[in-house]
C-alpha positions as CSV (number, residue, x, y, z in Angstrom):
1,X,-21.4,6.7,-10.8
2,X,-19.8,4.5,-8.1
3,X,-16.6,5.9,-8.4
4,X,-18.1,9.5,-7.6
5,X,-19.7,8.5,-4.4
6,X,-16.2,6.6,-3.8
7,X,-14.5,10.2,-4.0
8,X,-17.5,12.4,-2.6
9,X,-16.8,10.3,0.3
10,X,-13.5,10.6,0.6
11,X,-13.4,14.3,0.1
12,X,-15.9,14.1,3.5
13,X,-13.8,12.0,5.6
14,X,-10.8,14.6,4.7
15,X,-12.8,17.4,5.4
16,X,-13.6,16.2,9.0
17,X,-10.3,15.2,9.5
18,X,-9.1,18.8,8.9
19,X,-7.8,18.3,4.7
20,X,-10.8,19.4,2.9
21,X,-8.9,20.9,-0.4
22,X,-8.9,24.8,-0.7
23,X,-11.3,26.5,-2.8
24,X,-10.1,28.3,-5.8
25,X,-9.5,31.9,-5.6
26,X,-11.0,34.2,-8.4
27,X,-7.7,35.1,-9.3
28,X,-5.4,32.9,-11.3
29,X,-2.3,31.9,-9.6
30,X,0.9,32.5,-11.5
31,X,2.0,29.1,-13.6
32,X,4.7,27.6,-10.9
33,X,8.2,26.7,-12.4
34,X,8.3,23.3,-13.7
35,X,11.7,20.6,-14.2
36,X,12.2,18.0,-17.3
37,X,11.4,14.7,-16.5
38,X,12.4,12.0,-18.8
39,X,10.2,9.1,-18.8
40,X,11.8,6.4,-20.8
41,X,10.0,3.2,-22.4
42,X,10.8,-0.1,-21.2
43,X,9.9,-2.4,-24.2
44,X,11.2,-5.4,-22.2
45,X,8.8,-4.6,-19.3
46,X,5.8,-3.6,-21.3
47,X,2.7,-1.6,-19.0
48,X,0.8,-3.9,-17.1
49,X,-2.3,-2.1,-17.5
50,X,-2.9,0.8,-20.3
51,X,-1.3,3.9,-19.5
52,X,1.0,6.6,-21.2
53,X,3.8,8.1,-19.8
54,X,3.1,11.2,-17.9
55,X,4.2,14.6,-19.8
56,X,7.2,15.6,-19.4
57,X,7.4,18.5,-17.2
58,X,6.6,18.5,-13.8
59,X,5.7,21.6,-11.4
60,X,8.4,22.3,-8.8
61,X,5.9,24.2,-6.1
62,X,3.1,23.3,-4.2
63,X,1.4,20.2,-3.1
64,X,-1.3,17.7,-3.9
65,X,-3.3,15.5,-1.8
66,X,-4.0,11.9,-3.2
67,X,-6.5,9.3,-1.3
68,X,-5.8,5.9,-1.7
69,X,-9.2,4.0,-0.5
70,X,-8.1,0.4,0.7
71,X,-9.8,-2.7,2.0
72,X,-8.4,-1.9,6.0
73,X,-9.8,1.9,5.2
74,X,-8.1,5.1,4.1
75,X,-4.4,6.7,3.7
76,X,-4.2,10.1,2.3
77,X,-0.5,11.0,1.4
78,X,0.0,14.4,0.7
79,X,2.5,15.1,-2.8
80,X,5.4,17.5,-2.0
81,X,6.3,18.6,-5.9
82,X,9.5,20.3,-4.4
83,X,11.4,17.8,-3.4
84,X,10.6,15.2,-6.2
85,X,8.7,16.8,-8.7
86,X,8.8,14.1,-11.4
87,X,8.0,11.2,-8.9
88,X,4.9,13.5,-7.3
89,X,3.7,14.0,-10.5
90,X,4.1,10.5,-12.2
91,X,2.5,9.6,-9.3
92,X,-0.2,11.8,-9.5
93,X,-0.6,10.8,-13.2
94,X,-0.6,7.2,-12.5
95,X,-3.9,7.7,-9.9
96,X,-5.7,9.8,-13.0
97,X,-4.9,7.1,-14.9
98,X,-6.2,4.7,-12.8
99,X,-3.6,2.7,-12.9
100,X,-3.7,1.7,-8.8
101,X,-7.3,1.1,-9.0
102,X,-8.4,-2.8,-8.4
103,X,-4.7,-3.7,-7.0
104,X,-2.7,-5.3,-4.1
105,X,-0.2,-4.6,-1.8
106,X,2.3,-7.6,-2.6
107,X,5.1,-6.8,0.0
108,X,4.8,-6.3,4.0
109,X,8.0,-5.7,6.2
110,X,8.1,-5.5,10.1
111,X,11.8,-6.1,11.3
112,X,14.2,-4.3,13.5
113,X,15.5,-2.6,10.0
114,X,12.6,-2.2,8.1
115,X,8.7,-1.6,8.5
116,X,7.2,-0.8,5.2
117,X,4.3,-1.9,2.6
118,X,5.2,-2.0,-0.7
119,X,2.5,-1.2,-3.3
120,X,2.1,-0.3,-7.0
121,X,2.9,-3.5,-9.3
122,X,0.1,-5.5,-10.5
123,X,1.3,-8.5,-10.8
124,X,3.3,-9.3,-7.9
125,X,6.7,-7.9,-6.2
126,X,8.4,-5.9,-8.2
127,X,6.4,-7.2,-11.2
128,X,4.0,-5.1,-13.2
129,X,4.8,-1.9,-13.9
130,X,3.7,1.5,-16.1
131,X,6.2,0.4,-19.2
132,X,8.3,3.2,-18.5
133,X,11.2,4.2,-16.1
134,X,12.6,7.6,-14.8
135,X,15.6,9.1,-12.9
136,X,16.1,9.1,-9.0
137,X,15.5,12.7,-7.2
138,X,17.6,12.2,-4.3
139,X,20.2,14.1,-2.4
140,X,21.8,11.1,-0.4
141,X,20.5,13.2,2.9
142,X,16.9,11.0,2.7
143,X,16.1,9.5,5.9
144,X,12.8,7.3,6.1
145,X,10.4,8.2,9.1
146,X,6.8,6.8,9.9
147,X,4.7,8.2,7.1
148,X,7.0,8.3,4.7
149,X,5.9,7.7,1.0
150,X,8.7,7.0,-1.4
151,X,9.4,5.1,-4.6
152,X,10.2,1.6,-4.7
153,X,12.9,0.6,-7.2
154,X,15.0,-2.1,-8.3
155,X,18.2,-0.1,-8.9
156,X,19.4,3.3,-9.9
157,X,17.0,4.9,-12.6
158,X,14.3,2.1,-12.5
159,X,11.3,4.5,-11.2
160,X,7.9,3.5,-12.6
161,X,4.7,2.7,-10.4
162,X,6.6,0.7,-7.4
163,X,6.3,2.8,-4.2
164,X,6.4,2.1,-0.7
165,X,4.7,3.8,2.9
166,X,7.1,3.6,6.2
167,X,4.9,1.9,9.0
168,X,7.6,2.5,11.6
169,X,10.9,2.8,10.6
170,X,13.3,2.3,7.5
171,X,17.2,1.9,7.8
172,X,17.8,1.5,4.2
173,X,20.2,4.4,1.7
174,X,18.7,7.2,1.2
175,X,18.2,5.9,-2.7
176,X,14.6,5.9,-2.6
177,X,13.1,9.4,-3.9
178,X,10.6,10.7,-1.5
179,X,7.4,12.1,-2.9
180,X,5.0,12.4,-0.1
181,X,3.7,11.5,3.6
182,X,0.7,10.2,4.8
183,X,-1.2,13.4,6.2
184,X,-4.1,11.0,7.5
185,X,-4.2,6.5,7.8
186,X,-1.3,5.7,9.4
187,X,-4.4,4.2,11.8
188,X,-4.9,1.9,8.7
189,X,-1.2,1.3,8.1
190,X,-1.1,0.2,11.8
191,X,-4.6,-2.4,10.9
192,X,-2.3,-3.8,7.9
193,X,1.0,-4.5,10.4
194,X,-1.6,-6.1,13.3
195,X,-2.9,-8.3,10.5
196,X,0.7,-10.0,10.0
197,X,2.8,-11.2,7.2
198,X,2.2,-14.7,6.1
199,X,3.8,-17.7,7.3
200,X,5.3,-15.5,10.2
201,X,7.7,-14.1,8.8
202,X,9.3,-10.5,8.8
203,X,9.0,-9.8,5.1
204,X,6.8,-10.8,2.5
205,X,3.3,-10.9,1.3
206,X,0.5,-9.7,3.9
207,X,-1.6,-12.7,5.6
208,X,-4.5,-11.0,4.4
209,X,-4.9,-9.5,1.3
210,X,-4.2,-6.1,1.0
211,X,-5.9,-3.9,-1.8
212,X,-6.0,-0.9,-3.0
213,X,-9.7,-0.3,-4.2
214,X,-9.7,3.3,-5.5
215,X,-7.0,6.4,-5.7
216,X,-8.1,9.6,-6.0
217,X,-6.0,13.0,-6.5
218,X,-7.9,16.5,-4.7
């Protein structure tokens, strides 16, 4: 019951903001084409909380909008399945699943190079992930703007839940698939960089605690 009022109220503040999801028509529309996605097990790195790999297509059209309800308020990324339809739709799957419910941001950066937060493990950086891995979508033309939502990983081919938001800027490879932007929070973004990065430093865990409460996909 709690997490319906959660989402009925998100679905408000998107529709004043100008997102509200489209209605349905009457008419089905024609099944978009989809891509194979391989979503391997990682028996070494078992899930950190239950949850089975997505399926294993993906649709290659069309977006999604996911809400991601956090403690400094909320960040709405909008999913582009054409440029990386497995990510966008792992991702997607992962928020069904729950999986980003109840968790915490582990990583803040705010240097010349980079300005990102770094969500999705549950344990801590780069520690707790879905117990599966999958391929990079990239074209080595990426670049990282604000608003940017792209996965974290910790090599070629490591994809799982890890994913990042660009604050400001990112001067990194282009090696990180990008999957979305955020369509409405970058306010809240802005909330989490004011709040600092303990021990003053330019990269590491936020001064104050930043969680994720709920994720919704519309």
């Amino acid at each position: 019951m709690f997490a319906r009022r959660v989402a009925a109220v998100a679905v408000s503040v998107l529709a004043v903001a100008g997102f509200a999801p489209a209605v349905a028509s009457a008419a089905p529309a024609p099944a978009p084409p989809t891509v194979r996605c391989e979503f391997i097990p990682t028996p070494d790195l078992p899930a950190a909380k239950p949850v089975k790999p997505p399926r294993p297509t993906a649709p290659t059209r069309g977006t999604a909008l996911s809400v991601l309800l956090t403690n400094y308020g909320p960040v709405a990324v909008q999913l582009d399945r054409s440029v990386a339809p497995c990510a966008a739709h792992n991702f997607a799957h992962l928020v069904r699943s729950r999986f980003y419910n109840h968790t915490q941001c582990f990583r803040l950066t705010n240097s010349a190079r980079l300005g990102v937060l770094q969500c999705g493990d549950i344990y801590e950086v780069e520690k707790g992930g879905p117990g599966y891995r999958f391929a990079d979508e990239v074209t080595g033309k990426e670049t990282y703007p604000r608003g940017t939502v792209a996965m974290g990983n910790q090599g070629p081919g490591t994809n799982g839940s890890q994913f990042f938001v660009v604050h400001s800027h990112a001067n990194i490879p282009p090696n990180y698939s990008i999957f979305g932007k955020v369509v409405l929070g970058m306010d809240t973004l802005d909330r989490i960089v004011a709040a600092g990065i303990a021990d003053g430093k330019e990269d590491g865990l936020p001064k104050h605690p930043v969680r994720i409460h709920h994720a919704f996909v519309i």
